[in-house]
C-alpha positions in Angstrom: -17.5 3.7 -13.2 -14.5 5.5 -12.6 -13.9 8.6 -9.6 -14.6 12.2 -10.8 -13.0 14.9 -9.4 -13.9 18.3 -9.6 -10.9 20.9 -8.9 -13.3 23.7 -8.0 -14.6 21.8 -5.2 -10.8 20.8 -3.9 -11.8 16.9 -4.2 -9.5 13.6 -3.6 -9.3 10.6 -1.5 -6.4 9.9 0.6 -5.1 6.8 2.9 -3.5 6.8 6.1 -0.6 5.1 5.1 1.6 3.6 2.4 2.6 -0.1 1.4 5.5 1.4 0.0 8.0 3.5 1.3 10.9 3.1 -1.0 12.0 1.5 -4.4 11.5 -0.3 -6.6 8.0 0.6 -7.1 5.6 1.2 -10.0 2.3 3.8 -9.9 -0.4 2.9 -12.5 -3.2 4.6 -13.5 -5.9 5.2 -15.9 -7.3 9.5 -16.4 -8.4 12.1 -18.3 -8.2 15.5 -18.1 -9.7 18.7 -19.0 -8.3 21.3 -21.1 -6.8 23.8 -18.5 -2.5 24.6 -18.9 -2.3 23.6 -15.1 -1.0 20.4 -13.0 -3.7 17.9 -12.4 -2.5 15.1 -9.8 -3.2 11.7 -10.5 -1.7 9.9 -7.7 1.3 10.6 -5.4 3.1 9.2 -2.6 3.7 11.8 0.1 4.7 12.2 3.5 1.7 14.8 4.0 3.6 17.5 5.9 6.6 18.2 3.8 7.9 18.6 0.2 9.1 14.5 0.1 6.9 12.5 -2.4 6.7 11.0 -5.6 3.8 12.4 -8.3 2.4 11.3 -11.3 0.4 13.7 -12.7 -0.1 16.4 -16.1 1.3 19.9 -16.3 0.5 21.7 -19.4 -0.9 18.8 -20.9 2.0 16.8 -20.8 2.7 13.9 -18.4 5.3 14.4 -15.6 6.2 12.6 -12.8 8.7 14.2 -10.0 10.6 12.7 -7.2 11.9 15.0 -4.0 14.2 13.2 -1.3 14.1 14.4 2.2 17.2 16.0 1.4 15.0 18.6 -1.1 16.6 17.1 -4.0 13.6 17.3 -6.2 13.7 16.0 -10.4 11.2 15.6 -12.8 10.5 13.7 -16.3 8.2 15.8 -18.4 6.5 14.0 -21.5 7.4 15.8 -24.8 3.9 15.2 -26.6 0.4 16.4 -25.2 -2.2 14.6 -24.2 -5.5 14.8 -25.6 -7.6 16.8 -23.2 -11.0 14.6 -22.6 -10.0 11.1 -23.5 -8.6 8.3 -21.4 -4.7 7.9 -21.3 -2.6 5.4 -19.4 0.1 6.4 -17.2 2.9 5.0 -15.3 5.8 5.4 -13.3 8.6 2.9 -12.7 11.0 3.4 -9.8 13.8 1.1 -10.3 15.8 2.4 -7.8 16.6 6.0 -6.0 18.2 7.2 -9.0 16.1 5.6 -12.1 13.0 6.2 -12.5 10.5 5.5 -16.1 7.6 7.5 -17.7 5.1 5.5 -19.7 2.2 7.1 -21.5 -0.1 4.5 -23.6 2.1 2.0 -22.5 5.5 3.7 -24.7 8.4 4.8 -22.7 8.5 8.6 -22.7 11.7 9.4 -21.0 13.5 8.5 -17.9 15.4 9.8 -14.9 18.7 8.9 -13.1 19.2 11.8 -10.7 19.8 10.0 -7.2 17.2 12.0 -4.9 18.3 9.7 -1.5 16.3 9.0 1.2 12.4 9.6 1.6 10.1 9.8 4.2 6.6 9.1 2.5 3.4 7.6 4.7 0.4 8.0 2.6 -1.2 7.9 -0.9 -2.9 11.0 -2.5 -5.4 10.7 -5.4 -6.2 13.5 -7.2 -4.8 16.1 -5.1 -0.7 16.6 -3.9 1.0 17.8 -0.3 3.5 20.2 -1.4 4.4 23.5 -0.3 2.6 23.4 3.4 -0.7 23.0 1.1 -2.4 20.7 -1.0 -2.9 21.8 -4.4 -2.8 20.5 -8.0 -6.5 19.2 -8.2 -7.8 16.7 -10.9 -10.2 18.0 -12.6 -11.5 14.8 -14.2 -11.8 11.0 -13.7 -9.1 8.5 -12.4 -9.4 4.9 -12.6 -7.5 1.7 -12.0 -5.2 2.8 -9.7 -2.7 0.5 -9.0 0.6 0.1 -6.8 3.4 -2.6 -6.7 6.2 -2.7 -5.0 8.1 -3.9 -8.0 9.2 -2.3 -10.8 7.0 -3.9 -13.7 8.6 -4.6 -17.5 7.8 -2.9 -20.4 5.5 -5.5 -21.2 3.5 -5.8 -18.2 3.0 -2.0 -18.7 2.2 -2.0 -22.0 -0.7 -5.1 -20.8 -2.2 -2.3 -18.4 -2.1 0.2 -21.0 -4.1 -2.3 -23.3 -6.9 -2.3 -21.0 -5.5 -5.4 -18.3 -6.5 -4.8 -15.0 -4.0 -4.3 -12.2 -4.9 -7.5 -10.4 -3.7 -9.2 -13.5 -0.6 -7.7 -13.6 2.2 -9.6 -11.6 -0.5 -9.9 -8.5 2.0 -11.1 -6.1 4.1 -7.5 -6.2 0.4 -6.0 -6.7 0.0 -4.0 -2.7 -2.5 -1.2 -3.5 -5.4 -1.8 -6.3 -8.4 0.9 -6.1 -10.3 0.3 -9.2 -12.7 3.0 -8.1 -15.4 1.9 -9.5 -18.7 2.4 -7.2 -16.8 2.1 -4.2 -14.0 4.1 -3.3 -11.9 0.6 -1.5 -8.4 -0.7 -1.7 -9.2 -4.4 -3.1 -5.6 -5.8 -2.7 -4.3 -4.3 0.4 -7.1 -3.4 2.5 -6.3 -0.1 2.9 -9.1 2.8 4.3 -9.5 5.2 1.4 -11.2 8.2 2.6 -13.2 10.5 -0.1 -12.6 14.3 0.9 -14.8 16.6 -0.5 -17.1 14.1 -2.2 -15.5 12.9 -5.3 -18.7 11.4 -6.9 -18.5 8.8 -10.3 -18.1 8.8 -14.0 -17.8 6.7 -17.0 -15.0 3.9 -16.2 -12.6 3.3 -19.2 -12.5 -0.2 -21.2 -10.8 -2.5 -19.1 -10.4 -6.3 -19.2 -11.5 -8.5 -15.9 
């Protein structure tokens, strides 16, 4: 099973804190979305009460992940093609450093970044919903599964593995600090990590992985 988010209702799950706070990190996660020309946020990490996060996530269809500093240097990577509303897709963000940053979709590089955004400030992880603007907004409306968060920047191979179906805790375990396969239980399986379920995200059909 997978978590299913319903945008109407305002659901996502959220920790307290982060095991990441900086790069290099990578954010990997398997989703789907509906049909609807707005954001849907897959997972971001936020500092909760200001504009300073990173977020993976679809606007228009398209895959996007943005970076804003504490400075309010904000960029984005946008992916060119659209994704198919209603079918699983892999995505993934690599943070190799403050100012390069890779967008993966079905485990092919889509474009990257190299605008330095500096220092950030971020304490917590957001799935299915993002902190921006005094307000959370940008609902999923749809399942997320195997999330997964190291605080390494992974290869193009090792993403291309997840995007084959791997499971995170296959995937250079030893940089692997935040693994929710949310499946049944809403848990953090690698770092222990309270995940709290706001709004009652409920379950839905999990994607093809391999254990």
């Amino acid at each position: 099973m997978a978590a299913s988010f319903s945008s109407v209702s305002s659901q996502y799950l959220t920790t307290a804190t982060t095991p990441v706070s900086s790069a290099p990190f990578t954010i990997s996660v398997n989703a789907s979305i509906d049909s609807a020309a707005v954001v849907r946020t897959f997972c971001t990490i936020e500092s909760g009460n200001s504009n300073v996060l990173y977020m993976l996530y679809t606007t228009s269809q398209r895959l996007a992940f943005y970076a804003e500093g504490a400075s309010g240097n904000g960029t984005c990577i946008i992916n060119s093609p659209l994704v198919s509303a209603g079918s699983y897709f892999h995505a993934c963000a690599v943070v190799n450093s403050a100012s390069n940053r890779i967008l993966y979709l079905n485990g092919t590089t889509t474009n990257t970044n190299t605008t330095n955004i500096g220092a950030t400030a971020v304490n917590r992880i957001n799935i299915g919903s993002r902190y921006y603007g005094g307000s959370l907004g940008g609902y999923q409306n749809g399942p997320i599964a195997e999330v997964g968060i190291w605080n390494a920047a992974l290869t193009a191979a090792e993403v291309a593995s997840l995007a084959k179906g791997m499971t995170c805790d296959k995937i250079r375990p030893q940089s692997l600090v935040f693994y929710a396969p949310l499946v049944r239980n809403f848990i953090d399986q690698k770092g222990g990590l309270t995940i709290t379920n706001n709004n009652g995200a409920t379950v839905a059909t999990q994607p093809r992985v391999y254990a």
